[in-house]
C-alpha positions in Angstrom: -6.1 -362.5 -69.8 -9.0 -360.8 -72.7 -10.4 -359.0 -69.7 -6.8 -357.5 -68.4 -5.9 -356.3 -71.7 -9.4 -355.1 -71.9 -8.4 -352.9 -68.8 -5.2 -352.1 -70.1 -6.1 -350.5 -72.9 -9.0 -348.4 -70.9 -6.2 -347.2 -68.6 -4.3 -346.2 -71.9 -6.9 -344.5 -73.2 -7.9 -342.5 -70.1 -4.3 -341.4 -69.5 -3.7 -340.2 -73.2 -6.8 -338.6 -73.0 -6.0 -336.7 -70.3 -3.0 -336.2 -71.1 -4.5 -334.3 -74.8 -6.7 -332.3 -72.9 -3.7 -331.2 -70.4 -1.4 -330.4 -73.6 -5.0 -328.7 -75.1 -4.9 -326.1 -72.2 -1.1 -325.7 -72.3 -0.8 -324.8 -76.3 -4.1 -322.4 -75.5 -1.9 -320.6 -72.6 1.2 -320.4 -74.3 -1.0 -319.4 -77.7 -2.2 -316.3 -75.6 1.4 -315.6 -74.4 3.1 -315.4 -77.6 0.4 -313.3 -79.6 -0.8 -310.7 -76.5 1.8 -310.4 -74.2 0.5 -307.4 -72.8 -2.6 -308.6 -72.4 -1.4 -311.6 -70.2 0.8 -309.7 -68.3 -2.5 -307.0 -67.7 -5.0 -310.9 -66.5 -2.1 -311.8 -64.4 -2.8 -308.0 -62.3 -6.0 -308.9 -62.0 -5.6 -311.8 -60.6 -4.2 -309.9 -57.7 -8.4 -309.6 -57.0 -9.5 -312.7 -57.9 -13.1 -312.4 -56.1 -13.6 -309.3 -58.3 -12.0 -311.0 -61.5 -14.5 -313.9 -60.6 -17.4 -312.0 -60.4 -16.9 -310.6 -64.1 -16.0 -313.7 -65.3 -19.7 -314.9 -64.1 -21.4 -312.2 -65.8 -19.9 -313.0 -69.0 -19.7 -316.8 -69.0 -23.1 -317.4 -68.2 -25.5 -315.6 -69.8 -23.9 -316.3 -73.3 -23.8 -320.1 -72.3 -27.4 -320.2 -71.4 -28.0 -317.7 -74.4 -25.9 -320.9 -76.8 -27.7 -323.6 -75.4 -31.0 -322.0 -76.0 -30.4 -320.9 -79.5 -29.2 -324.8 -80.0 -32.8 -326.0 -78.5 -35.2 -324.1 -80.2 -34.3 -323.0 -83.5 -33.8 -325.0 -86.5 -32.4 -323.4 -88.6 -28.8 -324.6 -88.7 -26.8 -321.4 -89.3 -28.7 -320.4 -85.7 -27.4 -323.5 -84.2 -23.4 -322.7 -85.6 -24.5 -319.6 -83.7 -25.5 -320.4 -81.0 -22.3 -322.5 -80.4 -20.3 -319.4 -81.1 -22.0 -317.7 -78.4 -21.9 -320.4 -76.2 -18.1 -321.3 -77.0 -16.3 -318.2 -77.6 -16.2 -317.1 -73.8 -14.9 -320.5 -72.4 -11.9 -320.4 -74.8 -11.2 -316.6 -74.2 -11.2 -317.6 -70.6 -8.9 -320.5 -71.4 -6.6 -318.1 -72.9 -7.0 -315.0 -70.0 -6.1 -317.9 -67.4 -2.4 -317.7 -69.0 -2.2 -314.5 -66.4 -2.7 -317.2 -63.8 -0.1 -319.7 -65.1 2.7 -316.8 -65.3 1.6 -315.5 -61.4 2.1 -319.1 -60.4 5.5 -319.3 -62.1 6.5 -316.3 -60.7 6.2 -318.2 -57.6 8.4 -320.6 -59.1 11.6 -318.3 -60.5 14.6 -320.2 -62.7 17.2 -318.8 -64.3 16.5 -318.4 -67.5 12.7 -316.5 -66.9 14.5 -312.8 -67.9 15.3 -314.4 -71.4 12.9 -316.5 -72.0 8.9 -315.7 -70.0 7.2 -318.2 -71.9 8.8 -321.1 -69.3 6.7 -318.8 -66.6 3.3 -319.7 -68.3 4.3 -323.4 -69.2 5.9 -324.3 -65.4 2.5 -322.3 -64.0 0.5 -324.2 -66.6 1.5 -327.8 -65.7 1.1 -326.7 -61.9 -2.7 -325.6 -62.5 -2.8 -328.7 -65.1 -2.1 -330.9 -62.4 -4.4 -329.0 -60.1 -7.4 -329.7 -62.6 -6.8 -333.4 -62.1 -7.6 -333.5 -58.2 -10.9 -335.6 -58.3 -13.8 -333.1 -57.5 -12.2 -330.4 -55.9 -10.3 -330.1 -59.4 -12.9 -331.3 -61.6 -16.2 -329.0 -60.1 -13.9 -326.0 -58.0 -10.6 -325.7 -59.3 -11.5 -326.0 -63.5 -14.4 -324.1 -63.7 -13.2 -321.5 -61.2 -10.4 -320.9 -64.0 -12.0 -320.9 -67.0 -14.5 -318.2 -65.5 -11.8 -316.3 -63.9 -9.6 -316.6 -67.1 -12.5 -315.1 -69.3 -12.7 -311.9 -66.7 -9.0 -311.5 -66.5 -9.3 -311.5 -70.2 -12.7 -308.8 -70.5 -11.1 -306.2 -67.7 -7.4 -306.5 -69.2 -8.8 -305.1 -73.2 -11.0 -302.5 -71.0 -8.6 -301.4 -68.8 -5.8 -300.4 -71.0 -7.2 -297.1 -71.5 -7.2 -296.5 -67.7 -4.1 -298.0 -67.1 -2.1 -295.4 -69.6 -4.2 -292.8 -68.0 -3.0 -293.9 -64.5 0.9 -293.9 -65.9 0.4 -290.4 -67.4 -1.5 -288.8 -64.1 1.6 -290.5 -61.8 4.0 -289.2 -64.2 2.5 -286.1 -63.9 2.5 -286.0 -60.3 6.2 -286.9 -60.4 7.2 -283.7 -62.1 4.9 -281.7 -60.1 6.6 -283.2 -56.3 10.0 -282.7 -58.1 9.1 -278.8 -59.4 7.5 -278.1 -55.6 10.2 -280.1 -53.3 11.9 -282.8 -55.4 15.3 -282.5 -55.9 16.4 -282.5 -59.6 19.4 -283.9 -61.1 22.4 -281.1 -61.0 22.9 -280.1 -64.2 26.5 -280.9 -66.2 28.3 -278.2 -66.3 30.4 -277.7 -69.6 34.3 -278.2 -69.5 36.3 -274.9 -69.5 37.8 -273.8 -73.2 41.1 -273.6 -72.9 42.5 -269.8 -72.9 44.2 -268.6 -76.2 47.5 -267.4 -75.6 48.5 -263.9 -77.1 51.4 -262.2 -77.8 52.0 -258.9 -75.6 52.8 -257.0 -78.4 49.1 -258.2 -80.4 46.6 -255.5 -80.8 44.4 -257.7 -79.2 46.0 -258.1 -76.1 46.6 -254.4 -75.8 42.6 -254.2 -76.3 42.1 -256.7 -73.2 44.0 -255.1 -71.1 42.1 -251.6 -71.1 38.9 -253.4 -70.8 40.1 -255.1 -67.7 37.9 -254.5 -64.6 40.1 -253.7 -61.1 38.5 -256.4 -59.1 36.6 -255.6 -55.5 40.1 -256.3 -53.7 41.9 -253.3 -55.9 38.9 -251.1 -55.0 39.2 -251.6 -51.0 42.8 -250.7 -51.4 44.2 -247.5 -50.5 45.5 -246.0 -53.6 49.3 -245.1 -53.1 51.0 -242.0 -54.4 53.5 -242.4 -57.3 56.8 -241.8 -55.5 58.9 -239.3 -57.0 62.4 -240.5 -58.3 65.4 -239.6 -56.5 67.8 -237.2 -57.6 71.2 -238.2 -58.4 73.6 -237.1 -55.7 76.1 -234.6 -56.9 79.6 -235.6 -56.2 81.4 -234.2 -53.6 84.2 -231.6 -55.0 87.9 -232.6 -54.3 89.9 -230.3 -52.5 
């Protein structure tokens, strides 16, 4: 019976341990979410290259992990050490945080209805999913982890550098787009104006007498023969009684 509870509580205290670390990685994502939006919505892009995302990710994680753990070896100095850690740290939990791109590409995969109100439910139904992913013995634990933390931490190093050249890239197709529509694009028609009504003026009005000399003959008038005035007729004279 001692030994059972013994394995009890073990159980217990694997499962709340895991269960820390999963809700660790889930306030890191949703962390990232709520303070750079932009900057998650940029790491889950890059994701759409993961090999070349990876590759970054390598050459930042490793060298300042190696560069930690050999501050933390040979100097003595203790402010060196806190440094080193630093150096050592800071990358894995920026990669934590650049992997929330990957939990809101995953719960895109995943749509409910309220996503267009509410995108943090994007990152935290992505997040268990990956979450759940980490706790597939080996695959998860040497593949599956590590591949996102490193991933994470390039999503998270190209998406601050390529803000410039993403604005650049909107301005230049912008650019183009009023160029294709000033060579062969059609442009909106523009709104023409409603008529003003006509004021009405009295025939007798000096201004209406004024208006009428200044009238043009239209092209019709001109094409017209002009007709002679025709002379009245003379009263007939009344025949004399006889």
């Amino acid at each position: 019976m001692t030994d059972f509870e013994l394995d009890t509580a073990d159980v217990l205290q694997v499962l709340l341990l895991i269960l820390g670390i999963m809700l660790v990685f889930q306030a890191f994502w949703l962390f990232g979410t709520a303070l750079f939006p932009r900057m998650v919505g940029q790491a889950r892009d890059r994701y759409k290259t993961p090999i070349r995302t990876t590759l970054i990710g390598l050459a930042v994680v490793v060298p300042t992990f190696f560069i930690g753990i050999s501050w933390l070896q040979t100097k003595d100095n203790n402010i060196v050490k806190i440094i080193g850690i630093v150096i050592g740290v800071v990358p894995l939990m920026l990669g934590a945080i650049g992997s929330a791109g990957l939990c809101q590409l995953i719960g895109l995969g995943l749509p409910a209805p309220g996503d267009q109100s509410q995108n943090w439910r994007r990152v935290w139904r992505g997040g268990w999913v990956l979450n759940f992913c980490y706790l597939l013995p080996i695959a998860g634990w040497l593949v599956i982890l590590p591949w996102g933390i490193i991933s994470g931490c390039g999503a998270f190093v190209t998406s601050l550098s390529g803000r410039d050249n993403d604005r650049g890239n909107d301005r230049g197709n912008d650019r183009g787009n009023d160029r294709g529509r000033g060579r062969g694009g059609s442009r909106a028609p523009r709104k023409s104006s409603a008529p003003e009504p006509v004021a009405k003026l009295d025939d007798d009005s000096p201004r209406s007498s004024r208006l009428q000399r200044s009238q043009i003959p239209s092209g019709d008038s001109e094409n017209k023969p002009s007709q002679r005035p025709r002379r009245p007729r003379r009263p007939s004279r009344p025949k004399p009684e006889e």
